[in-house]
N, C-alpha and C positions, 0 to 999 in steps of 0.2 A: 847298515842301519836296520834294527827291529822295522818288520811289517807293518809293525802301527803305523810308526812314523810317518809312513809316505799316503798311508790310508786317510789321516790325518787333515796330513800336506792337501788331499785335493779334494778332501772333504769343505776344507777350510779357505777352497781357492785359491790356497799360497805356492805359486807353479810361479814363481818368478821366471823362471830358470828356462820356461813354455819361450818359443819363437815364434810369432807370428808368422813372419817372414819364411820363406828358404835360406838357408844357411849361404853366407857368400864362398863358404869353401868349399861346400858341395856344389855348387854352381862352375865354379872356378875349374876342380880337378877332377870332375869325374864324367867329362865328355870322352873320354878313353877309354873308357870302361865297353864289355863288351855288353851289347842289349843280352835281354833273355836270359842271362843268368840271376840267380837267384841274390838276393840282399838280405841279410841278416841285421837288424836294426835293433839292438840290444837295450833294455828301459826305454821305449819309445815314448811313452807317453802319449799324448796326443801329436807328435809331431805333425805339420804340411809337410815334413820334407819325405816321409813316406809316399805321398801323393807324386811328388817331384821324380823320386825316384822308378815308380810306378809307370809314370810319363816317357821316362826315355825306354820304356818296354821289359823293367823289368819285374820279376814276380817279387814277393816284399814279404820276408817274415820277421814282423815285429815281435815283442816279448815286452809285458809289463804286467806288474804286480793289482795295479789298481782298476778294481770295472769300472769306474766310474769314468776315468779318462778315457778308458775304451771308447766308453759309451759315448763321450763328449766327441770322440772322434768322429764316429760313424753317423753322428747326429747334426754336428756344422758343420760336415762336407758335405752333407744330404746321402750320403749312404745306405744301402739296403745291406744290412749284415746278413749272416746265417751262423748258430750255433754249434758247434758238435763238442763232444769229448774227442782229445786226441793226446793219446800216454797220460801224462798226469796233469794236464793243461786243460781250460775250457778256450777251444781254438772261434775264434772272432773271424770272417769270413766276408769279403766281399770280391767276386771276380779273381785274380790272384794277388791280391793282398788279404797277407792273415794276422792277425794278432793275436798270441798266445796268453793269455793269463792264467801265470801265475809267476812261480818263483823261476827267474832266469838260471838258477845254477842247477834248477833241474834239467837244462834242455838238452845234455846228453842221453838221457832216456828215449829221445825221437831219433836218436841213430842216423843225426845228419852233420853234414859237414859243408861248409861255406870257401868259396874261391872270393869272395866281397864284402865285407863288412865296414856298413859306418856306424861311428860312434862319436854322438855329438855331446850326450849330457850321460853315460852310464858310469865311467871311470871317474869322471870328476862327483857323482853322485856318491860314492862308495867313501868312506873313512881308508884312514890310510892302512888298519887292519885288514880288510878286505881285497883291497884292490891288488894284492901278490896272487889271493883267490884268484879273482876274475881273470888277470894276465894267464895263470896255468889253464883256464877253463878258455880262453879263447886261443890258446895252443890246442887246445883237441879239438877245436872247431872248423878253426880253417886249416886248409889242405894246406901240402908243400907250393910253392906260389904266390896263393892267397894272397889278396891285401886289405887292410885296416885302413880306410879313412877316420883318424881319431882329431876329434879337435876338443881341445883341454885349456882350460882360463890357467892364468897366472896374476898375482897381487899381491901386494903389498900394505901393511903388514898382514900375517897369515894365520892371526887367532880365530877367526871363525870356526865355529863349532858344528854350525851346519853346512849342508850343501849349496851351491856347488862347490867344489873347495877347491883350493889351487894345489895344482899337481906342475910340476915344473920340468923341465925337459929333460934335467939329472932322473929324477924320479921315472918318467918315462920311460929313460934307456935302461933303467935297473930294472923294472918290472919285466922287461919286452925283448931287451937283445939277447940275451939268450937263442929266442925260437925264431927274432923276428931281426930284419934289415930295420933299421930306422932311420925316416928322409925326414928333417924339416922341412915343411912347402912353404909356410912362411909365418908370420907374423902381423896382428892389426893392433894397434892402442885403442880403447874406447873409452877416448878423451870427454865423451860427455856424457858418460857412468854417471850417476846420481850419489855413490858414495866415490866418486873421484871431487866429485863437483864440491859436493861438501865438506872435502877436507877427513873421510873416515879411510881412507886409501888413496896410497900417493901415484900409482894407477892399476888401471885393469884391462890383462891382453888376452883375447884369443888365439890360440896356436893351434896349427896344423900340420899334424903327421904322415906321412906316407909309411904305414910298416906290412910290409913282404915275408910272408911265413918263409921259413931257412926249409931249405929239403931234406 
């Protein structure tokens, strides 16, 4: 998606897509997870599950395109940020959580690489042109190891034009087994979607991946 778009998007409020909540699948699978290692959280947005993940001790690099959700961030968690330039990004700063703004696919220019990566709304954010991109860009990102917590919608019927879009677990394994092991963890129905309720989708699933970078 052009820049505007999403500039747009949270100009205009329209963050359907925003969780309130923590994620039940981060909740779920990633008490295993070692503290202290670094988290790579890819179009974050405003996410709380930064916060979440933050909690179990670990440092937290977000990436999103929009200040404004930055802002929105650090402002109804009550946050105290700090600014700097850092490569081609203006890095967003509180304690060790950072958030980078700007363009994610520039984030090989900071010369780092990730053993944990969640991704809760970035691939399903992406058109289906893009997201071969993303997959070979988060092949240089995470180590041999590495693992991708990805959780990705599925629905029916699939003309939607905008995000989030459903990506289905064929589509998945195309982009990703190549570089990566791919685990189903599991599957939820959200039987009381508001376009399930209405009759515009006959339903709408949240899915959850375990993918393990190949060495």
């Amino acid at each position: 998606m052009e820049a505007a778009f999403w500039h747009q998007r949270w100009e205009e409020n329209r963050i359907g897509f925003h969780q309130a909540d923590f994620n039940r699948w981060l909740q779920s699978w990633w008490s295993a997870q070692q503290p202290d290692e670094p988290v790579l959280v890819p179009l974050c947005g405003k996410s709380r599950d930064m916060l979440w993940l933050k909690g179990q001790g670990h440092p937290v690099d977000g990436f999103e395109l929009s200040e404004l959700a930055i802002g929105q961030f650090f402002s109804e968690n009550g946050l105290v940020e700090t600014v700097s330039e850092v490569g081609p990004y203006q890095c967003h700063q509180h304690d060790n959580l950072r958030i980078y703004q700007g363009d994610f696919f520039a984030a090989p220019e900071l010369g780092r690489r990730y053993r944990l990566v969640y991704d809760r709304a970035a691939l399903i954010a992406l058109p289906m042109a893009m997201r071969r991109q993303y997959a070979a860009l988060m092949s240089r990102l995470v180590e041999a190891g590495g693992q991708i917590l990805l959780v990705t919608l599925e629905y029916q019927p699939e003309q939607q034009v905008q995000p989030p879009f459903s990506v289905g677990e064929l589509e998945v394994r195309s982009l990703f087994e190549r570089e990566f092991r791919v685990e189903v963890l599991g599957r939820a129905a959200e039987l009381d979607h508001p376009r399930v309720l209405s009759g515009q989708l006959s339903y709408f699933d949240e899915v959850a991946y375990r993918l393990i970078r190949r060495d």
